[in-house]
DSSP file (Angstrom, degrees, kcal/mol; ACC not computed):
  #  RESIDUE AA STRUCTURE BP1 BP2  ACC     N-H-->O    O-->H-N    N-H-->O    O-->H-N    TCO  KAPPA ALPHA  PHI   PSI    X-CA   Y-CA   Z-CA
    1    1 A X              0   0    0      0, 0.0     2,-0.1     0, 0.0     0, 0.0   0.000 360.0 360.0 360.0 139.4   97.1   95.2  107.0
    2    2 A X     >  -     0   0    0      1,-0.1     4,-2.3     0, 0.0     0, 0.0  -0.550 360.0-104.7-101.1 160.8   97.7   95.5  103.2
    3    3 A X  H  > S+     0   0    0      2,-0.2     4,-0.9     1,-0.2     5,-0.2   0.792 121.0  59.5 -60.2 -33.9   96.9   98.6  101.3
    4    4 A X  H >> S+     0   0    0      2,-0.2     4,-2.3     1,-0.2     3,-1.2   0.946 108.5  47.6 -18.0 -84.6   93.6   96.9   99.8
    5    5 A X  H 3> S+     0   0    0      1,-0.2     4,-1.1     2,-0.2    -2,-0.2   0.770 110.6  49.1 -28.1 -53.6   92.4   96.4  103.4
    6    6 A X  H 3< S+     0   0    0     -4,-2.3    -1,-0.2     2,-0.2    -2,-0.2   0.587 111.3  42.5 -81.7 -14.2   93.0   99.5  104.3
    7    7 A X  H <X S+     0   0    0     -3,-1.2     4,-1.7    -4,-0.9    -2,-0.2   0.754 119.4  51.6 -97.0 -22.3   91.3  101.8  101.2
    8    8 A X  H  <>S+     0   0    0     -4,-2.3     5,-1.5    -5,-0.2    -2,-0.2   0.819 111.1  42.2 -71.9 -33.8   88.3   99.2  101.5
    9    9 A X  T  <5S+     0   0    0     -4,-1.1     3,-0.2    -5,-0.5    -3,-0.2   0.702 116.2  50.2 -81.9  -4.5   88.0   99.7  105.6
   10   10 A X  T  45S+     0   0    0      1,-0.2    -2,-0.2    -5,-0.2    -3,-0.1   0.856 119.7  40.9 -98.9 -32.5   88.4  103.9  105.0
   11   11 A X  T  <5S-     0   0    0     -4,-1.7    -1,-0.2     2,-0.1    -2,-0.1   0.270 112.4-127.9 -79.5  19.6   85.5  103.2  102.2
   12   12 A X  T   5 +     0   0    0     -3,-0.2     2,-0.5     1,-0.2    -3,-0.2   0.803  52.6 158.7  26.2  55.5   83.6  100.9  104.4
   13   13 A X      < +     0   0    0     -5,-1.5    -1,-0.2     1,-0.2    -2,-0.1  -0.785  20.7 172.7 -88.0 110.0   83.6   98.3  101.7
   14   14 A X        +     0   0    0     -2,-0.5     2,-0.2    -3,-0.1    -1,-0.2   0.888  55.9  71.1-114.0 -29.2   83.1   94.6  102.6
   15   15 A X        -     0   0    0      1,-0.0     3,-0.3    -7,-0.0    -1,-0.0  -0.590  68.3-140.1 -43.9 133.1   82.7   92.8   99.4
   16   16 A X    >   +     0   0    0     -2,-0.2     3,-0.8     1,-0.2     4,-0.3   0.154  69.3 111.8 -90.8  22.4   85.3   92.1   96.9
   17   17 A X  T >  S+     0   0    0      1,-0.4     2,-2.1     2,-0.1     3,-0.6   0.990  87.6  33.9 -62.4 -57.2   83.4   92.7   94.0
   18   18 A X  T 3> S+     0   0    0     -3,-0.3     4,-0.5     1,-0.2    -1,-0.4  -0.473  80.0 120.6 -76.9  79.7   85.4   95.9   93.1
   19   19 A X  H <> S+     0   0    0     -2,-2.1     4,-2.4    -3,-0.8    -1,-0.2   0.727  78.2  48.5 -99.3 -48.1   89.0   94.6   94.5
   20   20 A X  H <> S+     0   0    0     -3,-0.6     4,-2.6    -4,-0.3    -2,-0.1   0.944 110.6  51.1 -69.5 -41.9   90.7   95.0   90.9
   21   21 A X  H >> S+     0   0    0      2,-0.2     3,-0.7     3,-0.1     4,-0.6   0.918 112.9  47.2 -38.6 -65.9   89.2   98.6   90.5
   22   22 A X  H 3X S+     0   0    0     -4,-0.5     4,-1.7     1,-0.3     5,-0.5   0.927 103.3  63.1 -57.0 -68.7   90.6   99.6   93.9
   23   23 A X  H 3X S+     0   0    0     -4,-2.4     4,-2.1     1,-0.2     5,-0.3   0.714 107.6  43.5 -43.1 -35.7   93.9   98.2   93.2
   24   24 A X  H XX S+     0   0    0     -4,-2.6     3,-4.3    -3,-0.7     4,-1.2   0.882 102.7  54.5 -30.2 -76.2   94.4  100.4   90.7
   25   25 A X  H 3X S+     0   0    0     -4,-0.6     4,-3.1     1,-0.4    -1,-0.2   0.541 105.7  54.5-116.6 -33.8   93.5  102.6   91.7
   26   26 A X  H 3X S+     0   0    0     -4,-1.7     4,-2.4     2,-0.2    -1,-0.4   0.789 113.1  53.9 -63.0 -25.9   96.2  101.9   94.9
   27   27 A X  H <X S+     0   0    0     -3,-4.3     4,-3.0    -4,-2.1    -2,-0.3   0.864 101.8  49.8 -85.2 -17.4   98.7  101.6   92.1
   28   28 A X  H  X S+     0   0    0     -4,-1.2     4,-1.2    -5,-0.3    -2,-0.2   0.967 109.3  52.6 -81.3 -34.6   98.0  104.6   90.7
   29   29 A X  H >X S+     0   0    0     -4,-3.1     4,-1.7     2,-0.2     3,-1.4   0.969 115.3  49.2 -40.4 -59.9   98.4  106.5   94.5
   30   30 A X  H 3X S+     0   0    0     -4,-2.4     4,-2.8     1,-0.3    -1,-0.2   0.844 105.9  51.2 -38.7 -64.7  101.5  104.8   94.4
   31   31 A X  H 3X S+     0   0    0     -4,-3.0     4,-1.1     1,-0.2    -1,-0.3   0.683 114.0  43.9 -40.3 -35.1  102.4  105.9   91.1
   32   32 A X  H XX S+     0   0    0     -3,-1.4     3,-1.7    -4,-1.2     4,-1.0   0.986 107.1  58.9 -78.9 -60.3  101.8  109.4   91.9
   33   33 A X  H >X S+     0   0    0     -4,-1.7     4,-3.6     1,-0.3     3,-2.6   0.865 108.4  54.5 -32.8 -66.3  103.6  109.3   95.7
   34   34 A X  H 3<>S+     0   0    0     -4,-2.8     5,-2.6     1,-0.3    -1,-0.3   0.613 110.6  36.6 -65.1 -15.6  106.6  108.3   93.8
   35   35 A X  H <<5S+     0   0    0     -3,-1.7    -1,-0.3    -4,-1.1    -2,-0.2   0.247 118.8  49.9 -73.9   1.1  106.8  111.1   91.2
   36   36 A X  H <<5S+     0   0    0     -3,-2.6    -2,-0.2    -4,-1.0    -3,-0.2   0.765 113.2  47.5-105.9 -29.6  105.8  113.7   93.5
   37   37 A X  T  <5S-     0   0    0     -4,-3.6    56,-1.1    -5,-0.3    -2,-0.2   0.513 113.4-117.1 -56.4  -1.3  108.4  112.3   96.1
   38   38 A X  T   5 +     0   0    0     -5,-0.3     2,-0.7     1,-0.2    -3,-0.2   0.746  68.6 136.3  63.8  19.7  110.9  112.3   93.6
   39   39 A X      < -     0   0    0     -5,-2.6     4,-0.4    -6,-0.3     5,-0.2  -0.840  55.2-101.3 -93.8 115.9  111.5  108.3   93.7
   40   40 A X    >>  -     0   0    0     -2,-0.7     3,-5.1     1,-0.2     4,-0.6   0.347  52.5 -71.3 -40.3 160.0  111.8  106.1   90.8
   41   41 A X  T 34 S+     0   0    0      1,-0.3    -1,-0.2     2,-0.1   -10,-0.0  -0.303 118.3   8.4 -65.5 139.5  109.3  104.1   89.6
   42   42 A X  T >> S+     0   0    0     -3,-0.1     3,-1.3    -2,-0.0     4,-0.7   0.566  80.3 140.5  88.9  21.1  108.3  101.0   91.7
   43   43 A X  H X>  +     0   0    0     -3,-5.1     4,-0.8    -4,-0.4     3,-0.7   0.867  69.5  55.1 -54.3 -38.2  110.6  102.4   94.4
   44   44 A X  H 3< S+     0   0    0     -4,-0.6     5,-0.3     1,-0.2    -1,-0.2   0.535  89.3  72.0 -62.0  -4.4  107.8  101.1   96.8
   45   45 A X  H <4 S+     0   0    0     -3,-1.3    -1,-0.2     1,-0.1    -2,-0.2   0.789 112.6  21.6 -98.0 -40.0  107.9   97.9   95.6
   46   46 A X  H << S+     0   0    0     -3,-0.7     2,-0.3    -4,-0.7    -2,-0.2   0.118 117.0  67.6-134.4  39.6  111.4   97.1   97.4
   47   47 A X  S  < S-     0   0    0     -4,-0.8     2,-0.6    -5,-0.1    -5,-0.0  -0.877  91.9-102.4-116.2-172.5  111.3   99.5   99.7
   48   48 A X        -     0   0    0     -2,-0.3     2,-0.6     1,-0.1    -3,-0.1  -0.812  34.1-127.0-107.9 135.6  109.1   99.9  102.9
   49   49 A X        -     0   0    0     -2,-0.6     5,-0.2    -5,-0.3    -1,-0.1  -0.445  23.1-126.6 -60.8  95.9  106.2  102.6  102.6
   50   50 A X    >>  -     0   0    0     -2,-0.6     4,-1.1     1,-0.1     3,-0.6  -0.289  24.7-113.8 -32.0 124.6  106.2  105.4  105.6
   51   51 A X  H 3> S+     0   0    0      2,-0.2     4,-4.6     1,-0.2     3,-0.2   0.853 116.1  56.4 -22.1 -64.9  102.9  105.7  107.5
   52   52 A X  H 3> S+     0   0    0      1,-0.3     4,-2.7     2,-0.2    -1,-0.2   0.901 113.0  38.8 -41.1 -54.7  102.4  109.1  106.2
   53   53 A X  H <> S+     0   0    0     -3,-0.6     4,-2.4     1,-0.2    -1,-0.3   0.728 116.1  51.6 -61.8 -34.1  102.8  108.1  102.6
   54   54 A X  H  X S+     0   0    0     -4,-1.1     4,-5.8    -3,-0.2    -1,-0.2   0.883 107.2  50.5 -61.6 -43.5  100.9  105.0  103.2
   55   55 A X  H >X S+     0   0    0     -4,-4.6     4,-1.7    -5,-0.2     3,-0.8   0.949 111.8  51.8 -56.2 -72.6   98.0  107.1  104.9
   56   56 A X  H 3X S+     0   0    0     -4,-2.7     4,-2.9     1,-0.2     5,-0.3   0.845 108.9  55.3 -30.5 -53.7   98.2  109.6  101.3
   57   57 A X  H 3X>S+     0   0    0     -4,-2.4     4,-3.8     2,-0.2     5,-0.5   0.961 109.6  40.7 -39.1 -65.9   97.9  106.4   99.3
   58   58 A X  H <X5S+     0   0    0     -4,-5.8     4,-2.6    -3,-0.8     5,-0.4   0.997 116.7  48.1 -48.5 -59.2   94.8  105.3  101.0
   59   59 A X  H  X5S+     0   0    0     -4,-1.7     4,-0.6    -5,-0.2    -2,-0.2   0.895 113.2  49.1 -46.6 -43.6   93.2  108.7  101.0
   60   60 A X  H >X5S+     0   0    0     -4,-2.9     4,-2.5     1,-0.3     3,-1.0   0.908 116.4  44.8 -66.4 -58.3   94.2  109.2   97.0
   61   61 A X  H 3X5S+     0   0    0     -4,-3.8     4,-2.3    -5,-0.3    -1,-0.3   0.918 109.5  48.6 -70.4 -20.6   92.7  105.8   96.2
   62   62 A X  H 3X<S+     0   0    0     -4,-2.6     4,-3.3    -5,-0.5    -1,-0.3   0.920 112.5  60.0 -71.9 -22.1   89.4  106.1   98.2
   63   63 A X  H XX S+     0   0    0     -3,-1.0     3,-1.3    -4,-0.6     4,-0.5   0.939 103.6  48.6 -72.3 -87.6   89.5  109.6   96.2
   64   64 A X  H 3X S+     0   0    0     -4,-2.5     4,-0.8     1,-0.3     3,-0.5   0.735 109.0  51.9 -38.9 -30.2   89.5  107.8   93.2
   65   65 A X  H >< S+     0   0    0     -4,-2.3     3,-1.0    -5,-0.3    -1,-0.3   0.928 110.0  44.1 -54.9 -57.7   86.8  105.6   94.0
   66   66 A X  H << S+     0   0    0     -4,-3.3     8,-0.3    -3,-1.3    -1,-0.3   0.360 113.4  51.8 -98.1  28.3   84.7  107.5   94.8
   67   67 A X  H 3< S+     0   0    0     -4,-0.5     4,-0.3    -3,-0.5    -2,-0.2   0.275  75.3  99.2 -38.4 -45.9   85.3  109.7   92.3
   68   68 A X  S << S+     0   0    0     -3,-1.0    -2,-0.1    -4,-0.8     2,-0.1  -0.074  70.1  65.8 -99.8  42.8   85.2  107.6   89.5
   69   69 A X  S    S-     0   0    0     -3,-0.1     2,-2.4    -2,-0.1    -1,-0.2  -0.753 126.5 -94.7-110.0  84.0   81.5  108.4   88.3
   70   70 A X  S    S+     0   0    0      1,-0.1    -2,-0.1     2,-0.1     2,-0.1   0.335  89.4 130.3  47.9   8.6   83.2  112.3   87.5
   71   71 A X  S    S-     0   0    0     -2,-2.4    -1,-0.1    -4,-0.3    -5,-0.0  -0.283  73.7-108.1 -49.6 153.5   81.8  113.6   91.4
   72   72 A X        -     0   0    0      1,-0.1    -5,-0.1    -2,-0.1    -6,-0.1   0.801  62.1 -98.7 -68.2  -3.1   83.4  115.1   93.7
   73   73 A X    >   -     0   0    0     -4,-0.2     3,-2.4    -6,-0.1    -6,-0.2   0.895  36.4 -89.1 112.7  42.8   83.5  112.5   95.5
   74   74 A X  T 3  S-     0   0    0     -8,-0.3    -1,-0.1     1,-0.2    -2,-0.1   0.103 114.1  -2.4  43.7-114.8   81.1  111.8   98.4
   75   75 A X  T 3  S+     0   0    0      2,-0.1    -1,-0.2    -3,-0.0    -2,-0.1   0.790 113.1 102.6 -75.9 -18.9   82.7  113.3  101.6
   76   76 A X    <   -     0   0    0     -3,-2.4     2,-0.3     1,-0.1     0, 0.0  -0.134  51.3-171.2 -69.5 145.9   85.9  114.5   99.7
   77   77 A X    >   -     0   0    0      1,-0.1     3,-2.2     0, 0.0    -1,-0.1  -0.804  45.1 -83.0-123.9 164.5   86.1  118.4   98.7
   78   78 A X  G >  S+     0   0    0     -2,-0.3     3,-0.5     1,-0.2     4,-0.2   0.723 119.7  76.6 -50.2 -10.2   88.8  120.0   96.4
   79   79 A X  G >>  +     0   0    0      1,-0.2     3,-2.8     2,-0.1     4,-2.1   0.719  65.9 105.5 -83.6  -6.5   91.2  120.2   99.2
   80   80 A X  G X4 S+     0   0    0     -3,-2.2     3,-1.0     1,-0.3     4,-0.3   0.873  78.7  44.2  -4.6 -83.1   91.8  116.6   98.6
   81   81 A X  G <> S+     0   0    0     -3,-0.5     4,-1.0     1,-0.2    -1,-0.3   0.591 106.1  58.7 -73.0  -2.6   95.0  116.9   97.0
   82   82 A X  H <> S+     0   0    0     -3,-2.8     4,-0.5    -4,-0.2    -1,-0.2   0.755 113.6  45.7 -83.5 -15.2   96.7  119.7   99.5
   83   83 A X  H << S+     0   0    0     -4,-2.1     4,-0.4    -3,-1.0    -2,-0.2   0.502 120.4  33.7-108.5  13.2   96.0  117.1  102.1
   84   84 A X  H  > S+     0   0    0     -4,-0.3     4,-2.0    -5,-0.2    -1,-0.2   0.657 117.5  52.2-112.2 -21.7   97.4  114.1  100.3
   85   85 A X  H  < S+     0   0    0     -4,-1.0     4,-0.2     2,-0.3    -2,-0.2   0.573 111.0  53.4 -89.6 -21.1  100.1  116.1   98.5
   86   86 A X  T >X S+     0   0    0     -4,-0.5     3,-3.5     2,-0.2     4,-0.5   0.943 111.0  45.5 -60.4 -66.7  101.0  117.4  102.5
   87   87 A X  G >4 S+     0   0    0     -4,-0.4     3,-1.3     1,-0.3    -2,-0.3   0.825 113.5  51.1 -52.2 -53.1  101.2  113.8  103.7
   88   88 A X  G >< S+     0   0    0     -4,-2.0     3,-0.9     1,-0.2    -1,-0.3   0.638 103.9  56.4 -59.2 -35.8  103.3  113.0  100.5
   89   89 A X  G <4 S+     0   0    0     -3,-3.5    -1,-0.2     1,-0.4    -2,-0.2   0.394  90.9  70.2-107.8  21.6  105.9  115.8  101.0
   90   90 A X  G << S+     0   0    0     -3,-1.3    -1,-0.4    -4,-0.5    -2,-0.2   0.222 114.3  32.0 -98.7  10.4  107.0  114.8  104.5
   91   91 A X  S <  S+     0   0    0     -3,-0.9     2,-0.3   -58,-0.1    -2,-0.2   0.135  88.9 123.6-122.9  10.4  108.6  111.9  102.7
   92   92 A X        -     0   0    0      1,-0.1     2,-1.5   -54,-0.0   -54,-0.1  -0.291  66.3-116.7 -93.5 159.8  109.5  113.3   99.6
   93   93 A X        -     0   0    0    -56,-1.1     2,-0.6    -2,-0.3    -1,-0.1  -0.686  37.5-145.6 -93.0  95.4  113.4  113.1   98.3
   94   94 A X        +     0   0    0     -2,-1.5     2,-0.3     2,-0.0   -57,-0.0  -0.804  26.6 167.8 -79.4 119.7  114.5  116.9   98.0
   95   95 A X              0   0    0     -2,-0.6    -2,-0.0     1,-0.0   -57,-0.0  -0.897 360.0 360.0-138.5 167.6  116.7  117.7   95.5
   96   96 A X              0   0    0     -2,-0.3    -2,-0.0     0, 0.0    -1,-0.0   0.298 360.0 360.0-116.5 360.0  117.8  121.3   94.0
């Protein structure tokens, strides 16, 4: 299942009207996983995405979605980002 598929079935979305929003909106999760993991940019692009990280991705875009009339967000509370930013740092590239 591609990441598209999967932030459209966690938003229960069956139409493709919005498909370019969400993909942003999946590239920008991306974009964030890899700077907070510490990976260069596009590192996701030729390597393969970990579950966890996959899961943060989905949550972070569905965030944005439903977000993006300046709401919180439907079901989503502030704690959003401790629980995407959790999922993110079981994969993340530790350096000192």
């Amino acid at each position: 299942m591609t990441l598209l598929e999967m932030v459209k079935k966690n938003l229960i979305i069956e139409h493709d009207e919005d498909d370019e929003l969400i993909k942003s909106y999946i590239d920008s999760a991306i974009d964030y996983a890899e700077k907070y993991q510490h990976r260069v940019k596009g590192f996701y692009a030729v390597h393969p995405m970990p579950a966890t990280t996959r899961q943060g991705v989905v949550f972070l875009a569905s965030y944005y979605y439903e977000s993006r009339d300046g709401s919180t967000g439907g079901f989503f509370n502030d704690s959003t980002n401790k629980s995407v930013d959790f999922l993110f740092r079981l994969d993340r590239e530790w350096k000192v």
